[in-house]
TORKOL-4160 file (C-alpha; in steps of 0.2 Angstrom, whole numbers, padded with zeros to 4 digits, m for minus):
396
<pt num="1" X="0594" Y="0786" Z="0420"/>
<pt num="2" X="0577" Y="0776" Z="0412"/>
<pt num="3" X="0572" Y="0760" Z="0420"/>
<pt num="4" X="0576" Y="0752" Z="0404"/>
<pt num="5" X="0597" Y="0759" Z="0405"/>
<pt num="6" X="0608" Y="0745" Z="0406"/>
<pt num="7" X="0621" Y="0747" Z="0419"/>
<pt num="8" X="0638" Y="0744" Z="0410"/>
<pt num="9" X="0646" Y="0726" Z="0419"/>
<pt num="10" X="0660" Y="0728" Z="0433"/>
<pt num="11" X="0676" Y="0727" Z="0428"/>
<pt num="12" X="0687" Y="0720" Z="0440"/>
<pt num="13" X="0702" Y="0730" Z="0432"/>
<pt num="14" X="0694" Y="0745" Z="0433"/>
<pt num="15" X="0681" Y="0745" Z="0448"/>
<pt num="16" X="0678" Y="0765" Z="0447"/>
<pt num="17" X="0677" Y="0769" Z="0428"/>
<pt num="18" X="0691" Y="0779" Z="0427"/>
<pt num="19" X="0693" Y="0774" Z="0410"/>
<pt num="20" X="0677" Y="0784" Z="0406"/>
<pt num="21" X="0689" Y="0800" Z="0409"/>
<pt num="22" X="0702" Y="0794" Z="0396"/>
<pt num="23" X="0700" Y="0803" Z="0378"/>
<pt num="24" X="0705" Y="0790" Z="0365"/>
<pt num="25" X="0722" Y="0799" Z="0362"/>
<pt num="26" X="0724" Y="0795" Z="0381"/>
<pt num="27" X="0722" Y="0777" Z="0380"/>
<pt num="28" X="0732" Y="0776" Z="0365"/>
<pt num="29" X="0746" Y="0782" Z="0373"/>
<pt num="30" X="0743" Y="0771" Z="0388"/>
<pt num="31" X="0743" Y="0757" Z="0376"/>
<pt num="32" X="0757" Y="0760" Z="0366"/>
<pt num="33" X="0768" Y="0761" Z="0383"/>
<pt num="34" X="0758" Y="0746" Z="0392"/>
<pt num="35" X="0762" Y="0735" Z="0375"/>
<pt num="36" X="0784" Y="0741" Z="0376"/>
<pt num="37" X="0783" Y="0736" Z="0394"/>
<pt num="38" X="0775" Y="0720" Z="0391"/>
<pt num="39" X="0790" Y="0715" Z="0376"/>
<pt num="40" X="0803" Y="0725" Z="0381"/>
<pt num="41" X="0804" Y="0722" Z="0400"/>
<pt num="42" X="0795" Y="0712" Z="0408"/>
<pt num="43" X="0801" Y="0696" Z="0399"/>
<pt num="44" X="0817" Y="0702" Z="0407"/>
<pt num="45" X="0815" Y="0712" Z="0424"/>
<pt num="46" X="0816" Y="0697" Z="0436"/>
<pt num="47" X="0835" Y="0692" Z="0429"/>
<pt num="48" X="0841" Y="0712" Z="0429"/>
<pt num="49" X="0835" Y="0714" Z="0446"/>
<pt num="50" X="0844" Y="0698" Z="0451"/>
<pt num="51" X="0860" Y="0702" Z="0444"/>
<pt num="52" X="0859" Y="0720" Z="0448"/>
<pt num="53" X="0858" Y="0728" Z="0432"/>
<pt num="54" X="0851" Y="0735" Z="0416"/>
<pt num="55" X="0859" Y="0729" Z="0402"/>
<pt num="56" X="0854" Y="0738" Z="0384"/>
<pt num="57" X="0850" Y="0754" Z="0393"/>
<pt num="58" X="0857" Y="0765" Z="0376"/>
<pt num="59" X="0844" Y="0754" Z="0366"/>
<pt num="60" X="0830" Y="0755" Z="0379"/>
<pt num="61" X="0833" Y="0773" Z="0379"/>
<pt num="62" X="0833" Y="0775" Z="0361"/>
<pt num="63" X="0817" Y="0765" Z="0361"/>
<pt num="64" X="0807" Y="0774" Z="0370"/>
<pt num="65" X="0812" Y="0790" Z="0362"/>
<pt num="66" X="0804" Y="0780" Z="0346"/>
<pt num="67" X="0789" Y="0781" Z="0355"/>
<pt num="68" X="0788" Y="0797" Z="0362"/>
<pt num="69" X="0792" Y="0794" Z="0382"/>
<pt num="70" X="0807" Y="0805" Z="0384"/>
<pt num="71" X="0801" Y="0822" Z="0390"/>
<pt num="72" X="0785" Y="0819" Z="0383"/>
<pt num="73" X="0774" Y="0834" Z="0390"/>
<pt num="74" X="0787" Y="0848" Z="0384"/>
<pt num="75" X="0783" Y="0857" Z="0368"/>
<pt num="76" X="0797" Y="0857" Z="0355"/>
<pt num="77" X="0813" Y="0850" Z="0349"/>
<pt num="78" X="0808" Y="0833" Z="0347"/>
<pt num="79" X="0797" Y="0831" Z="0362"/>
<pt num="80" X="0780" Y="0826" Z="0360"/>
<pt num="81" X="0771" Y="0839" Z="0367"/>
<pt num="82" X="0758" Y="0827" Z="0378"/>
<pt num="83" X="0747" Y="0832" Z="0390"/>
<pt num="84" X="0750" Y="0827" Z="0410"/>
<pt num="85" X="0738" Y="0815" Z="0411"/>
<pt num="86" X="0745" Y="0806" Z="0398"/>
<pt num="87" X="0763" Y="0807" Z="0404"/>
<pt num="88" X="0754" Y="0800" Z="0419"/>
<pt num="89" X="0747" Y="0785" Z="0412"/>
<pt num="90" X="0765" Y="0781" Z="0403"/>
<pt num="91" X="0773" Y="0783" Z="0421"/>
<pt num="92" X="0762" Y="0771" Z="0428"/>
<pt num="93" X="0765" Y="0758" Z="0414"/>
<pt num="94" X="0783" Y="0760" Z="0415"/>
<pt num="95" X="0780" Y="0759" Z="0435"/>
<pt num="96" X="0770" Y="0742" Z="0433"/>
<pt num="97" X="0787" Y="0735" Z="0425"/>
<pt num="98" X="0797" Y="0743" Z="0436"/>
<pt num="99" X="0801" Y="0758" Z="0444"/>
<pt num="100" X="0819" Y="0758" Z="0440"/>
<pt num="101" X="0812" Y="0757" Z="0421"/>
<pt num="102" X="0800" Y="0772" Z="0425"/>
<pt num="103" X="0817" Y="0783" Z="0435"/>
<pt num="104" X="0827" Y="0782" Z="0419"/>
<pt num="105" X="0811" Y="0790" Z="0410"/>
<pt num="106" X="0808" Y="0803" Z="0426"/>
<pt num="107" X="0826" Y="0809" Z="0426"/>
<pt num="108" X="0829" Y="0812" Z="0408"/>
<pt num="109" X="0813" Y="0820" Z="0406"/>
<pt num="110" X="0806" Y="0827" Z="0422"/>
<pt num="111" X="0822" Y="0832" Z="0430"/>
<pt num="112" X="0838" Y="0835" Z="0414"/>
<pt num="113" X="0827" Y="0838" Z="0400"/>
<pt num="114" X="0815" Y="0849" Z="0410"/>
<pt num="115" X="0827" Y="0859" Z="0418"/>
<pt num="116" X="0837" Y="0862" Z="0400"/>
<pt num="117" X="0820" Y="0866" Z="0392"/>
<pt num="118" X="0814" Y="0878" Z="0408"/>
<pt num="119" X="0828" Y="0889" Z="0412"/>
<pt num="120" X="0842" Y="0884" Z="0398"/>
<pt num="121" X="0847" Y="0896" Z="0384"/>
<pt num="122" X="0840" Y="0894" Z="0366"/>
<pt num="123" X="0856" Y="0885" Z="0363"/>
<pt num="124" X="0855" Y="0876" Z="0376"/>
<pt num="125" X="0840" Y="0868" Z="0370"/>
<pt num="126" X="0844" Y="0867" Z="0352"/>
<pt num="127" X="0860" Y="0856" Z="0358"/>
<pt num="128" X="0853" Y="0845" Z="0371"/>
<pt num="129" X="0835" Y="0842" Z="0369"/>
<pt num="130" X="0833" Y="0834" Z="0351"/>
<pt num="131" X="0846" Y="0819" Z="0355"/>
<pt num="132" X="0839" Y="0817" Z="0373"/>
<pt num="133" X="0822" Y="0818" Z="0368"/>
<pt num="134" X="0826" Y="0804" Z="0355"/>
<pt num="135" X="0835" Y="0793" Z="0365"/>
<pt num="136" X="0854" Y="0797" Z="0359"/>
<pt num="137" X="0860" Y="0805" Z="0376"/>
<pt num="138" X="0855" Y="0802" Z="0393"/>
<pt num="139" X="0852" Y="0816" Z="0404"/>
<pt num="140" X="0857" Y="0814" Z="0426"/>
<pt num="141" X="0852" Y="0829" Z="0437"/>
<pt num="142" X="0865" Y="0828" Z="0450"/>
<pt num="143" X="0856" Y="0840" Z="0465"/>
<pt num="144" X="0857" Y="0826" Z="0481"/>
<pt num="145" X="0875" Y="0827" Z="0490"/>
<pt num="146" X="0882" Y="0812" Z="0499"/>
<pt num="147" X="0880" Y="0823" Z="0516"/>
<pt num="148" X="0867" Y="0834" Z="0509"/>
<pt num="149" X="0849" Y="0824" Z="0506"/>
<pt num="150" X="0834" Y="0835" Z="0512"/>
<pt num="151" X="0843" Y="0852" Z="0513"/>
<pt num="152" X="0847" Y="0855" Z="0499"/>
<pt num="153" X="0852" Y="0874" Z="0502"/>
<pt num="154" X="0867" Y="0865" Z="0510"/>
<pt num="155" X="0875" Y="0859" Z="0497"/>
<pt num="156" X="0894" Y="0860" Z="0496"/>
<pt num="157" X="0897" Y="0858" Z="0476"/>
<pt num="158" X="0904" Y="0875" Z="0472"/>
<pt num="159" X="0906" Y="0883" Z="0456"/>
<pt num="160" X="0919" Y="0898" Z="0453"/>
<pt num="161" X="0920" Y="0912" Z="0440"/>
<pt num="162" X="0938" Y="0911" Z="0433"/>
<pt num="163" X="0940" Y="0923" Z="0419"/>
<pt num="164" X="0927" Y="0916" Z="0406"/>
<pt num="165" X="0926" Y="0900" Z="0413"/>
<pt num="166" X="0918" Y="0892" Z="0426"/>
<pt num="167" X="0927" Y="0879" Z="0438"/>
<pt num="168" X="0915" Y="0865" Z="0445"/>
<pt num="169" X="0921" Y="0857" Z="0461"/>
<pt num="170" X="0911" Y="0843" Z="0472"/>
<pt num="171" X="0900" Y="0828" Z="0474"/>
<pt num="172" X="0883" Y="0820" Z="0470"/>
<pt num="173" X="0877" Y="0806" Z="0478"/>
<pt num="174" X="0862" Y="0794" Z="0472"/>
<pt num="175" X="0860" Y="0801" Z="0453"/>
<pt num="176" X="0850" Y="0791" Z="0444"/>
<pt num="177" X="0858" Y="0788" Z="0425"/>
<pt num="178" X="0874" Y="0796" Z="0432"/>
<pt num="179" X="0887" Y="0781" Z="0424"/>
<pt num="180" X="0877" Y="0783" Z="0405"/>
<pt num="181" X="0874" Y="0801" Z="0404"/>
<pt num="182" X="0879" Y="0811" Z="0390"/>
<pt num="183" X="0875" Y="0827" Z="0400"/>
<pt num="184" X="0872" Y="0830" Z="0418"/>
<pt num="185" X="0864" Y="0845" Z="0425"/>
<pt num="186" X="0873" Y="0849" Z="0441"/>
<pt num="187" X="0867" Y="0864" Z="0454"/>
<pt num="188" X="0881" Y="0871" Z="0463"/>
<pt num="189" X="0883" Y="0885" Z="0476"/>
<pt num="190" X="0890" Y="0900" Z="0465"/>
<pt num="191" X="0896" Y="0918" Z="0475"/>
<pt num="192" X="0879" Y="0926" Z="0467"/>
<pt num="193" X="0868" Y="0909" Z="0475"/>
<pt num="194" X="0864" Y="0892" Z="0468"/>
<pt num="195" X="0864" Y="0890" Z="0450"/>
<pt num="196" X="0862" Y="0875" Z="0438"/>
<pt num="197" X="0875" Y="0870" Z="0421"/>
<pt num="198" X="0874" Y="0858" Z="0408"/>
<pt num="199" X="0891" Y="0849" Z="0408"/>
<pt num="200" X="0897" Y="0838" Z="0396"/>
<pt num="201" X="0899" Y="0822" Z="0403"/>
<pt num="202" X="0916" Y="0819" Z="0394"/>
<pt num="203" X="0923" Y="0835" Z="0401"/>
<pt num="204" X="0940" Y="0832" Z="0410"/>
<pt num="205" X="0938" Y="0830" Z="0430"/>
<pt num="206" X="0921" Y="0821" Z="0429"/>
<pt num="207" X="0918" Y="0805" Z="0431"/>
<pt num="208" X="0903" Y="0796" Z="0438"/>
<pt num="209" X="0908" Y="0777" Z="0445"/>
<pt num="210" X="0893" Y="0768" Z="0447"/>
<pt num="211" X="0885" Y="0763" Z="0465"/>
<pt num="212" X="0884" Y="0743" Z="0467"/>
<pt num="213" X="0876" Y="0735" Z="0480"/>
<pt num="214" X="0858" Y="0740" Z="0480"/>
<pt num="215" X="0846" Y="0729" Z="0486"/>
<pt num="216" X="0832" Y="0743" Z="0478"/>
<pt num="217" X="0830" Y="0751" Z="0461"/>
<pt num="218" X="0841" Y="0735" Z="0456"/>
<pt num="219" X="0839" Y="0737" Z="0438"/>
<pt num="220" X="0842" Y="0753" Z="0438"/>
<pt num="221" X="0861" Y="0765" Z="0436"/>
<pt num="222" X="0862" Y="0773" Z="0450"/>
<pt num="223" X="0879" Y="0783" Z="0454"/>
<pt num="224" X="0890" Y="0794" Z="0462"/>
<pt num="225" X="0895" Y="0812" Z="0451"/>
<pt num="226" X="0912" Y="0817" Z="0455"/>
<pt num="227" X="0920" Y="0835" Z="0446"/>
<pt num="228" X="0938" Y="0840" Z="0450"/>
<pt num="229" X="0941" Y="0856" Z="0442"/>
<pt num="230" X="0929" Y="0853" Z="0429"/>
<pt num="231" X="0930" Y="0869" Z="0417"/>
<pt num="232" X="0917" Y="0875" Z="0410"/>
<pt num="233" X="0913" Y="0888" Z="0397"/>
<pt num="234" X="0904" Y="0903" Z="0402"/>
<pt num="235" X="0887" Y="0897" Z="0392"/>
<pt num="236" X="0886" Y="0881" Z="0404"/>
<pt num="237" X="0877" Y="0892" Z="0413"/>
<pt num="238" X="0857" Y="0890" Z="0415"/>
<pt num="239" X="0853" Y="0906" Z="0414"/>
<pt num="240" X="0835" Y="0905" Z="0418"/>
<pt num="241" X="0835" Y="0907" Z="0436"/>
<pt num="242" X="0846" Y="0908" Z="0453"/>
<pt num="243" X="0842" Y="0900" Z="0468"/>
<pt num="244" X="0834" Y="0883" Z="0474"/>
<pt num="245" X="0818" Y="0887" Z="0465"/>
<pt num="246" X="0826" Y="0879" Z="0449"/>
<pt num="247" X="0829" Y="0863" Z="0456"/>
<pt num="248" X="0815" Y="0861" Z="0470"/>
<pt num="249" X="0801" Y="0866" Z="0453"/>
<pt num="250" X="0811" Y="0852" Z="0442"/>
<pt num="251" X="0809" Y="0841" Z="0458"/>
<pt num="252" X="0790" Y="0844" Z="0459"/>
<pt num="253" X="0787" Y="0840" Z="0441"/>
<pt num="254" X="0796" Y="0825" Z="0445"/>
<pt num="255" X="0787" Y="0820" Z="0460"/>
<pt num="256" X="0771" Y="0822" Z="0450"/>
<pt num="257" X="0776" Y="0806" Z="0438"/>
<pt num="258" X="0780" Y="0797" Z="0454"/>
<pt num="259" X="0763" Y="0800" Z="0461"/>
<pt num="260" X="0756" Y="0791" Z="0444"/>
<pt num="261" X="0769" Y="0777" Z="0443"/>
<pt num="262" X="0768" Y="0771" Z="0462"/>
<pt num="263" X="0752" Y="0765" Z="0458"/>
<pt num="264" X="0759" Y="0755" Z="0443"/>
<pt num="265" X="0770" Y="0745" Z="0457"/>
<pt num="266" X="0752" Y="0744" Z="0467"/>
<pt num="267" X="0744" Y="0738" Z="0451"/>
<pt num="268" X="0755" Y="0725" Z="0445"/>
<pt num="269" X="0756" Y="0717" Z="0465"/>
<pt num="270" X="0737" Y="0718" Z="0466"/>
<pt num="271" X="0734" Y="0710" Z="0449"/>
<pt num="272" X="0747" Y="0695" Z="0455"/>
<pt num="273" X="0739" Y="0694" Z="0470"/>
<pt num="274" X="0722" Y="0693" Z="0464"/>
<pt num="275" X="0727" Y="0681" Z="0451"/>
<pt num="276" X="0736" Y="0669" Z="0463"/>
<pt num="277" X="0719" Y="0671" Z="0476"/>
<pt num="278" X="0710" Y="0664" Z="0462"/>
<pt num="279" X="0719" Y="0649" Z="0460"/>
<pt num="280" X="0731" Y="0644" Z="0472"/>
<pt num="281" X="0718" Y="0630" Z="0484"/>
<pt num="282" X="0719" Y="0628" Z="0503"/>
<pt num="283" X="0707" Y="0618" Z="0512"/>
<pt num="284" X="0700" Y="0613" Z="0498"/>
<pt num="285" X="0695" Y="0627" Z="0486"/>
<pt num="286" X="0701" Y="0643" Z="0482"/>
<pt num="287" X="0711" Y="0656" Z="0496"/>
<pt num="288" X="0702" Y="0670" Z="0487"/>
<pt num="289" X="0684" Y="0661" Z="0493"/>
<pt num="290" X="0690" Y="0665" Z="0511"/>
<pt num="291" X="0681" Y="0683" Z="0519"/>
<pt num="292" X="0699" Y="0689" Z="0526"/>
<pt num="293" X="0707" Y="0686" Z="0511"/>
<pt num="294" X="0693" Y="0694" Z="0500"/>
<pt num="295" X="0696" Y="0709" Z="0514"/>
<pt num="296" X="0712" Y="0712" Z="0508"/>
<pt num="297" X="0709" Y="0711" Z="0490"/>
<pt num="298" X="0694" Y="0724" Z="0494"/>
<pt num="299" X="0705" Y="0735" Z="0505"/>
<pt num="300" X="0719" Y="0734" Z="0492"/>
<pt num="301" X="0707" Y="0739" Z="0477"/>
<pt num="302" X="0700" Y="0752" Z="0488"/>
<pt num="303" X="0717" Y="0762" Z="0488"/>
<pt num="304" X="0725" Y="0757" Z="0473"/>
<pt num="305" X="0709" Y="0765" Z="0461"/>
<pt num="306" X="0709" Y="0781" Z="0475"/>
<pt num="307" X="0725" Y="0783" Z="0472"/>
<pt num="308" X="0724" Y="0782" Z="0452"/>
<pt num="309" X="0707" Y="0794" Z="0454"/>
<pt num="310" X="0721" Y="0807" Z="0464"/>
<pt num="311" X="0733" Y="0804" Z="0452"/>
<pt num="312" X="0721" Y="0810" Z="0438"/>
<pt num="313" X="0714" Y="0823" Z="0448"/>
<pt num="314" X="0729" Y="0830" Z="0450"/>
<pt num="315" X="0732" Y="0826" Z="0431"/>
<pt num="316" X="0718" Y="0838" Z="0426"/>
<pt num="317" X="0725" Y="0852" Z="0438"/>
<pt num="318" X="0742" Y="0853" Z="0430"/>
<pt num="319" X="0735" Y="0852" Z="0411"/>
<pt num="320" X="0725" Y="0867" Z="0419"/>
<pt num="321" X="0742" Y="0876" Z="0424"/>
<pt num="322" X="0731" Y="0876" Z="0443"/>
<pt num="323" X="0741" Y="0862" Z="0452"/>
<pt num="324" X="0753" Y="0868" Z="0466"/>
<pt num="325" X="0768" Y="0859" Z="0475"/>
<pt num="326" X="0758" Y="0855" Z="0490"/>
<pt num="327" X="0746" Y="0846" Z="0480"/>
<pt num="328" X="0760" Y="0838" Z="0474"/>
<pt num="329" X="0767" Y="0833" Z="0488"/>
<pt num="330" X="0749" Y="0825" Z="0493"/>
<pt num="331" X="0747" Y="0815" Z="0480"/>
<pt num="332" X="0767" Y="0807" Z="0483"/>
<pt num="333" X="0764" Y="0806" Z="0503"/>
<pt num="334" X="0748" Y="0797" Z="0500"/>
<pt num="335" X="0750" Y="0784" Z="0485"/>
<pt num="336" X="0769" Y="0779" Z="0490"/>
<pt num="337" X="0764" Y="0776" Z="0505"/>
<pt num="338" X="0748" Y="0767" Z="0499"/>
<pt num="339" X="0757" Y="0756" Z="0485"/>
<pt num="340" X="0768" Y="0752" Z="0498"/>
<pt num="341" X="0756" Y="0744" Z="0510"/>
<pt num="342" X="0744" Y="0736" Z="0493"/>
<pt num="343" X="0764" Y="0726" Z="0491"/>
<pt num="344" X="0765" Y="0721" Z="0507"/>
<pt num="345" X="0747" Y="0716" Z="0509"/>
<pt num="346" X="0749" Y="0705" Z="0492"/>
<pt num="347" X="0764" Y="0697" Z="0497"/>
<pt num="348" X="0754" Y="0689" Z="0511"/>
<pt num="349" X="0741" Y="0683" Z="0499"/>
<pt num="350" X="0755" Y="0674" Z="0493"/>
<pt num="351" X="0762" Y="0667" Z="0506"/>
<pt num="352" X="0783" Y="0661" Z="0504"/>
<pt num="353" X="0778" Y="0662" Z="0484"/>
<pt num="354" X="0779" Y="0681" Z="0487"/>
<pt num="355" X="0797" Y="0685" Z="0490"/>
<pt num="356" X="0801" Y="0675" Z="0474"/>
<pt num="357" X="0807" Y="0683" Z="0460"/>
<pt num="358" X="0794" Y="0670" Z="0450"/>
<pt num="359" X="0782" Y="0686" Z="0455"/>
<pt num="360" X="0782" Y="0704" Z="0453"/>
<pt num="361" X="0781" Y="0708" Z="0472"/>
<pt num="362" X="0794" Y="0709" Z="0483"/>
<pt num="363" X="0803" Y="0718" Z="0468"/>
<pt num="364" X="0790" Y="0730" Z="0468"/>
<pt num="365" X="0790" Y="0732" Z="0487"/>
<pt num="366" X="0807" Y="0734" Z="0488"/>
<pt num="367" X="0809" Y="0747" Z="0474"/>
<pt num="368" X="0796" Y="0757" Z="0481"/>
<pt num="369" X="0805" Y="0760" Z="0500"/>
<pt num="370" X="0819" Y="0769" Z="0488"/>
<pt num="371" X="0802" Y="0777" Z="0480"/>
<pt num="372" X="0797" Y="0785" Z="0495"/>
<pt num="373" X="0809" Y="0794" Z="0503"/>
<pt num="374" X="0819" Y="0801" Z="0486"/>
<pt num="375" X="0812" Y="0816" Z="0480"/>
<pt num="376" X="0807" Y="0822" Z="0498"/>
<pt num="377" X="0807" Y="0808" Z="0510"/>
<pt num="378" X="0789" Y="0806" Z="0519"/>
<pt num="379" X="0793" Y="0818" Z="0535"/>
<pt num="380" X="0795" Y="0832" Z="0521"/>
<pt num="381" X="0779" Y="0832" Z="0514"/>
<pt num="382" X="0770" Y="0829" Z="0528"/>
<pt num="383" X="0781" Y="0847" Z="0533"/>
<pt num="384" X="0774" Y="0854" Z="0516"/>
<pt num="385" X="0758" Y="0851" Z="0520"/>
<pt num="386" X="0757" Y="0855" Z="0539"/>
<pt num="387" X="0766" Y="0872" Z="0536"/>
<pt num="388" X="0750" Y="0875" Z="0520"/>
<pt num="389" X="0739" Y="0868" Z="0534"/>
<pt num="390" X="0742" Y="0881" Z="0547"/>
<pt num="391" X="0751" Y="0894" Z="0540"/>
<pt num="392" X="0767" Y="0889" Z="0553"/>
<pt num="393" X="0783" Y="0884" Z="0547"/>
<pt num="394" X="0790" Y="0867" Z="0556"/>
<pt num="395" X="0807" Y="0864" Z="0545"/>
<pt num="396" X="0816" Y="0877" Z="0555"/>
């Protein structure tokens, strides 16, 4: 660079430049999602968490199929074919609302649609893909048992050949989408190994009653999958693969959003915390003039743009068909964990403002404990990662 160069300005928002690495189509997907967060839920988010709810969900869906969100990096029937960085940067926007608001978007895309697009039938895809891409039906994936959370291989939900039919008996705990779903992709034990179906959430024996009492994920449906006898047609069947592979690479593709939108959470707490250092006044001036306050805000800044920088990386790797599970798992152990210590770190900046709902924080703080131990709680990745660390296997 010449002498003359001029050094572009800091940006507070954007200490590392990371937007230098966005193409245009990037940031206007980022944007488009960033501006139906700002109108479409954060007006709202403090009351549905306070009441434990999400009301509207059929529209919310149905809006953010207008825009493209639902199962957005698949190719076909209505999806919108983005690359994974961008599916990223609209996780971390939805994140930065809430991560309830960002599950909803995971599940039917990373988890159902995926699954369905993946390993379903041609008609599979042609039935379910277009109306959930859209909006028009919500997708669950019911994998998580209420005895069975990290072994999934233990699962108890059993599905048995009867003539041309298939009988679906068992339970699914803690399914996201469960109580508004129009389909639910359920993996069951089957006498020729573990196998996933499509049912029709209107079949007769299924019923999903909703899980109250959360004091996480608040604004967000969270139930319990219950099939009786639930007969299926032969063609429920996914016939793409057999054995956990199916689930644990819908989980992965999952876990990959989670990576991005745990640093939405981090974002939105920093950004309030900031704001509040700037101009909440002890001692006469400003608490973000204090050295141990601007050591948290540094600190905090610190891990939240690493964090967005792995999040990318990782980004590029899976556009580039090169990312694998471990990294994966990497990227959800570290900025989880990391959002979850920017939240706690801002709540202090606070003070008492922070547990109030008047804030984005102890929202954000408490959605993200659910965060980090569904989808593989912390002690499994760090498993993942020690067993690709030295070739020994620890789960067993």
């Amino acid at each position: 660079m010449s002498a003359s160069a001029k050094l572009p300005p800091f940006d507070p928002s954007d200490p590392l430049g990371i937007d230098d690495l966005l193409e245009p189509e990037d940031l206007a997907v980022r944007d488009t999602v960033r501006n139906w967060a700002a109108d479409r839920v954060l007006p709202h988010i403090a009351e549905w968490y306070e009441k434990g709810e999400l009301p509207g969900i059929r529209e919310l869906a149905r809006e953010l199929g207008a825009i493209g969100a639902l199962g957005m990096s698949l190719e076909g029937y209505g999806c919108a074919g983005a690359s994974a960085v961008q599916y990223g940067l609209a996780c971390l926007e939805l994140e930065a609302a809430d991560s309830g608001i960002r599950s909803l978007v995971s599940v039917q895309g990373s988890l159902a649609m995926y699954a369905i697009h993946r390993f379903g039938s041609e008609e599979q895809k042609q039935r379910w893909l277009p109306p959930m891409a859209a909006g028009e039906t919500i997708g669950c994936f019911g994998l998580t048992e209420p005895d069975i959370g990290s072994d999934p291989a233990a699962m108890r939900t059993y599905a048995k050949k009867d003539g041309g039919d298939w009988v679906l008996n068992g339970r699914k705990m803690w399914i996201t989408n469960g109580s508004v779903a129009g389909v639910a992709v359920v993996w069951a034990q089957t006498d020729d190994g573990i196998r996933g179906f499509a049912v029709p959430t209107d079949s007769p024996g299924f019923s999903a009653p909703e899980i109250k009492h959360k004091w996480s994920l608040r604004a967000s449906v969270t139930s319990e999958l219950v099939m009786d006898d639930v007969r299926l047609p032969g063609d429920a069947v996914l016939p793409g693969v057999t054995g956990l592979k199916g689930p644990l690479s819908c989980l992965s593709h999952a876990r990959y959003g989670i990576v991005w939108g745990a640093m939405g959470a981090a974002r939105s707490s920093f950004e309030a915390a900031l704001a509040y250092a700037r101009s909440r006044e002890q001692f006469g001036r400003p608490i973000g003039g204090f050295q141990l306050t601007q050591a948290k805000l540094a600190d905090m800044a610190v891990e939240l743009h690493k964090g967005i920088l792995l999040a990318h990386h990782l980004g590029r790797r899976m556009d580039a068909g090169r990312l694998r599970p471990e990294q994966v798992s990497l990227g959800k152990l570290n900025n989880v964990r990391e959002a979850i210590e920017i939240c706690r770190t801002s709540r202090t900046i606070l003070g008492a403002n922070g547990i109030s709902l008047e804030y984005p924080v102890m929202r954000h703080a408490t959605n993200l404990e659910s965060v980090l131990t569904y989808e593989g709680t912390v002690e499994m990745h760090q498993l993942v990662l020690g067993k690709a660390l030295t070739g020994l296997d620890a789960f067993r």
